[in-house]
C-alpha positions, 0 to 999 in steps of 0.5 A: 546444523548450519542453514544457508541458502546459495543466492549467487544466482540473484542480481545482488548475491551478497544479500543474506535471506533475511534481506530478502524477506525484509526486501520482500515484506517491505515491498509488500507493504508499500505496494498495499498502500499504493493500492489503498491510497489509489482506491481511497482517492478514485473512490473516496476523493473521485480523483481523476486517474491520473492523480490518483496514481501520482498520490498512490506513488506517493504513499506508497514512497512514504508509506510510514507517514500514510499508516501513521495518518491512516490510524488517526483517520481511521474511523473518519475513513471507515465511515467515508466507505461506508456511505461510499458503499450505501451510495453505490447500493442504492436504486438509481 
């Protein structure tokens, strides 16, 4: 049986449906970074706004070399949120 999806309709029809889910799950995982670099800098770095979307854009452009720096940072990283969230539960 012979599955095929008419596309024709898209900007770029040549595309098969395997590049749009590669298209779609990379988008996805650029966007997640972004979103984690700029909560990480806002939050973490208290980065101004305007830096912090510069440094999002960035990861999000080189978002293997941020997963890859994210793995080896990781237990710094985690324990760097958990004093964020301490900090912003305690009494003012």
């Amino acid at each position: 049986m012979d599955v095929s999806w008419d596309f024709s309709w898209l900007p770029n029809s040549s595309w098969t449906a395997g590049d749009w889910i590669w298209f779609s799950v990379s988008t996805g995982i650029s966007v997640a970074v972004a979103v984690a670099s700029y909560r990480r800098s806002r939050h973490l770095s208290r980065y101004s706004i305007p830096r912090a979307v510069v440094i999002a854009i960035l990861a999000g452009i080189f978002d293997f070399l941020w997963l890859i720096l994210w793995w080896i940072n990781r237990k710094r990283i985690a324990q760097a949120w958990k004093y964020w969230r301490e900090e912003q539960a305690a009494p003012a």
